[in-house]
N, C-alpha and C positions, 0 to 999 in steps of 0.2 A: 219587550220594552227596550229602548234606545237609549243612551244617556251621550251626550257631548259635551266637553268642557274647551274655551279658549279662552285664554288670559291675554290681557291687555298690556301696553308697554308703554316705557317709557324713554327715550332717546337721550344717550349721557351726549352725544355730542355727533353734528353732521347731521345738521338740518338744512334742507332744499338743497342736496347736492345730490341727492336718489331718482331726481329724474332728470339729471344731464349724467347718469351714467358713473355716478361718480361714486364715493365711500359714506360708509354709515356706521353705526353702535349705538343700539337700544338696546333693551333690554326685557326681559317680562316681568308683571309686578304680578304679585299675590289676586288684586280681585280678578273675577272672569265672568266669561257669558253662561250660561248653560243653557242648553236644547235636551228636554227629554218628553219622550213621546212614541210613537208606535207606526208601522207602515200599513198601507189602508191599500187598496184596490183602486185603479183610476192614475188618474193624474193630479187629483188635488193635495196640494200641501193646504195647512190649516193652522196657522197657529197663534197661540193667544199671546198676552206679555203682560208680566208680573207690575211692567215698568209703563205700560201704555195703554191707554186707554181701548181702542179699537182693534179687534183679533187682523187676521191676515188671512183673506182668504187668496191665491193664486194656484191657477192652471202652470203645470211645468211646461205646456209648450207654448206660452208666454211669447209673442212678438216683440212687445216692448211696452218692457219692466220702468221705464222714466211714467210710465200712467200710474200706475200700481198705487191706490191709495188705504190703508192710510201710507204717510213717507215712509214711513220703517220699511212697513213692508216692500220699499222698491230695492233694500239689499240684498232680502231674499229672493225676490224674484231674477233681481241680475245675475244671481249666482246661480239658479237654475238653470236662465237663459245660455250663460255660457256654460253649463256641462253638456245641453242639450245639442251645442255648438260642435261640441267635438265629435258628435256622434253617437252620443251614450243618453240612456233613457232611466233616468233616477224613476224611484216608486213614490207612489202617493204618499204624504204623510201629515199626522196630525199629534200635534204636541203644545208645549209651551215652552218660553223662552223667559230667561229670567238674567239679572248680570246685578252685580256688584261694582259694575265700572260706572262712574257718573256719568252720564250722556252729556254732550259738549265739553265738555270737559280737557280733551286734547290727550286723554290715553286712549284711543283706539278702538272705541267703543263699536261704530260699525268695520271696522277688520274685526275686530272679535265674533261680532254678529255674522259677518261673511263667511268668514274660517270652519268656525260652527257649522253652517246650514251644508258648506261642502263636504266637510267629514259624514255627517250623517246620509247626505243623498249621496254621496260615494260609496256607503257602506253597501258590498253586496254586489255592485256595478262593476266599479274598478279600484286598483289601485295605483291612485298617482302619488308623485313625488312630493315633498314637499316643496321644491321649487315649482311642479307645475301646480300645487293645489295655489299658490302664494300667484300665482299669473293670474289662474285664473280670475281668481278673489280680487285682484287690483282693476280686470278689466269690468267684472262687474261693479265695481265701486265707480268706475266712470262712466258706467252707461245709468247707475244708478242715483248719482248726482248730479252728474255734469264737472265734476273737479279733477281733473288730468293729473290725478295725485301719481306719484312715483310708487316704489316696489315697496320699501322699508318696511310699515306696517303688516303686511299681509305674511312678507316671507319669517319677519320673527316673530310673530304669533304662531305660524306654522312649523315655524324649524326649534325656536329658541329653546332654551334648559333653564329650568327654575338657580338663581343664585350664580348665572354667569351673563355675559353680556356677547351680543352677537353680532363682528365684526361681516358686514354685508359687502362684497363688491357688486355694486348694482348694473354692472356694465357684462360682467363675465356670472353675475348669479353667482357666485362662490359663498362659501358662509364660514369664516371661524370662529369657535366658540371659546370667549377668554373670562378666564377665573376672575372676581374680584379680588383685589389684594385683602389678607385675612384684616391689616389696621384699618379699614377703612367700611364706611356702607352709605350706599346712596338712600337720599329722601325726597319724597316729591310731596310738594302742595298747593290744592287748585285757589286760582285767583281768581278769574274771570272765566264767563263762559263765554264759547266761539264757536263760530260754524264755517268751514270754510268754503263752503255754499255761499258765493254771495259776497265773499271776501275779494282781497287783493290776490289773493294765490295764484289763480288761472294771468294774471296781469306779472307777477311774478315767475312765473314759467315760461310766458312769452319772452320777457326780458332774456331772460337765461338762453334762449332758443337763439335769440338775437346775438349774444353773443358770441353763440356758439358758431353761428353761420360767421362771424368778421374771423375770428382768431383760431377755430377749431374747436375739439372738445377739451371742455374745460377741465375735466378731469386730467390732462396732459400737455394744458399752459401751464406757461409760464408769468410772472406778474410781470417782467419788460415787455409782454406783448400786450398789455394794456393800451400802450400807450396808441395802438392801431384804431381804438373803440373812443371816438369823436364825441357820443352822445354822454354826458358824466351821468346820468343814472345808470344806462346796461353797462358803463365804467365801472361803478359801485357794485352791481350785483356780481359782475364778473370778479372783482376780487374777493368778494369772501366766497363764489363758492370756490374759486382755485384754493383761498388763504384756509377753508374750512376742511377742504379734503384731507390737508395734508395735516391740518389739529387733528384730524380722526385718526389717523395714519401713527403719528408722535402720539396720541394718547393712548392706542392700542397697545404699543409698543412699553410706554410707561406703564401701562397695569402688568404685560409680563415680566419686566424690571422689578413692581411694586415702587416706582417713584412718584408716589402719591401727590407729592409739592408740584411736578410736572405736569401729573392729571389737572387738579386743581388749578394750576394757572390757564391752562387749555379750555380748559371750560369756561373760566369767565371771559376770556379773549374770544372764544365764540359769541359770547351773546354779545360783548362791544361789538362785534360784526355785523352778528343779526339787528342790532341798535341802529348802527351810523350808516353801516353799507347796504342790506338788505331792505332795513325797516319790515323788519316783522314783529317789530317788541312793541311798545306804549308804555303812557307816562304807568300806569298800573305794575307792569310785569318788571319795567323797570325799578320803580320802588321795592319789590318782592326781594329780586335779586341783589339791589345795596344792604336792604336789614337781612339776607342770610347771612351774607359776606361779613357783617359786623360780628355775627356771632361764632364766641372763643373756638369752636370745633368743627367751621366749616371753613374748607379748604378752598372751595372754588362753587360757583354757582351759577345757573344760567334758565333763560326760558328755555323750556322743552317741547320739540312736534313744530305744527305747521307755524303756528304763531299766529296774532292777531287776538290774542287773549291766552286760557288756558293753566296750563302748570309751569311750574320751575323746580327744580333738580338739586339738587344739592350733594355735595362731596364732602363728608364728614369723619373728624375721625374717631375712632373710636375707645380712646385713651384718656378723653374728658369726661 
């Protein structure tokens, strides 16, 4: 018997700058997926779900995992397909999967699901890294929905440590892992549910890409080379993700200070970003974010993840 556990995250700040190569900090929260189950003969994995109606059945030498029905089951499958990719031949298995993370919800519910299935069909096979299990995982996420999502999700479910947050450079793959200050503890809560299946994201990546191609990588603009980007929306996206890098950057920094008022102000100037520049917020997540703010012991607050519904964050302290 097998048992896999991956936990879901939440991102204090540096949203949609992970697929132009840029900076990140999420973090892991207490709920997770769990896979446990047993290795069979063959090539069939099998598995059922606590959370879904319909089990999963898939062949590991799976051509293509975008058919795979029911949908859940197209994460497991992509995550096959790309172990298979590299060379390596996972064993048949047959288990259940179960999670505590709410689905759609915007913590990371299939990274969690993907991270999972590669730990267990890994076991016994090989042993990768967690930057290459976190690769893997992100390219089956995009053959498995279609959403050109960036690294974030995958590598800090993979790498992250319970009770710290994990500074990502998604350009160089690097990971450092920073304490929270002892005054302070983050809270998350879901508003709205999202799928970003379907959303504005893949429209929002474009832009990003667009920009990328007039001024360079965004990650290493500067905001006077704005003024080269003609069109005023990839204008807009281009400044927050330059203005957001570098809030990830100053707010890393503030947690090993402990200037908690610093963190706090960073955050909520993130989501005015994500608000005005990006448009990944709504009138919903927007109201979320003003009634945390009112309250005596949060410091700063913001939407958290892809956006277009989802959770918000909060920076609290711990003294009230």
């Amino acid at each position: 018997m097998i048992e896999v556990r991956a936990h879901g995250r939440i991102n204090l700040i540096g949203d949609h700058t992970d697929y132009t190569g840029g900076f990140v900090l999420p973090m892991l929260i207490d709920p997770y997926t769990t896979i446990v189950g047993e290795f069979t003969d063959g090539d069939l994995w099998s598995l059922a779900s606590d959370d879904e109606p319909d089990a999963v059945e898939v062949d590991t030498t799976i051509d293509d995992p975008a058919s795979v029905r029911p949908v859940w089951g197209r994460y497991v499958a992509g995550v096959l397909h790309q172990i298979r990719a590299l060379g390596l031949s996972p064993r048949g298995f047959r288990g259940r999967v179960s999670t505590s993370l709410p689905i759609g919800s915007g913590l990371s519910s299939s990274a969690a699901l993907e991270v999972a299935v590669a730990r267990v069909a890994l076991t016994g096979v090989a042993e990768l890294s967690d930057v290459e299990v976190a690769t893997l995982c992100q390219s089956a996420e995009r053959i498995a929905s279609g959403v050109p999502c960036g690294i974030m999700d995958q590598l800090c479910i993979a790498s992250g440590r319970p009770g710290q947050a994990t500074l990502i450079d998604c350009e160089q793959l690097t990971i450092e892992h920073c304490p929270v200050p002892a005054t302070v503890r983050f809270t998350y809560e879901f508003i709205a549910p999202r799928r970003l299946s379907g959303s504005e994201y893949a429209t929002r990546v474009e832009e990003s890409t667009r920009a990328n191609r007039i001024i360079g990588p965004l990650r290493e603009a500067k905001l006077d080379r704005l003024v080269d980007i003609t069109d005023p929306v990839v204008q807009r996206r281009a400044r927050h993700v330059i203005t957001e890098n570098q809030r990830v950057l100053d707010f890393a920094h503030a947690m090993r200070i402990g200037d908690i008022e610093t963190m706090g102000r960073l955050m909520t100037e993130s989501h005015r970003s994500m608000q005005h520049d990006y448009e990944t917020s709504n009138e919903l997540m927007d109201a979320a974010v003003e009634r945390l703010l009112d309250e005596p012991d949060v410091i700063g607050a913001r939407l958290t993840g892809g956006g277009f519904g989802g959770c918000v964050v909060a920076l609290r302290r711990l003294d009230h």
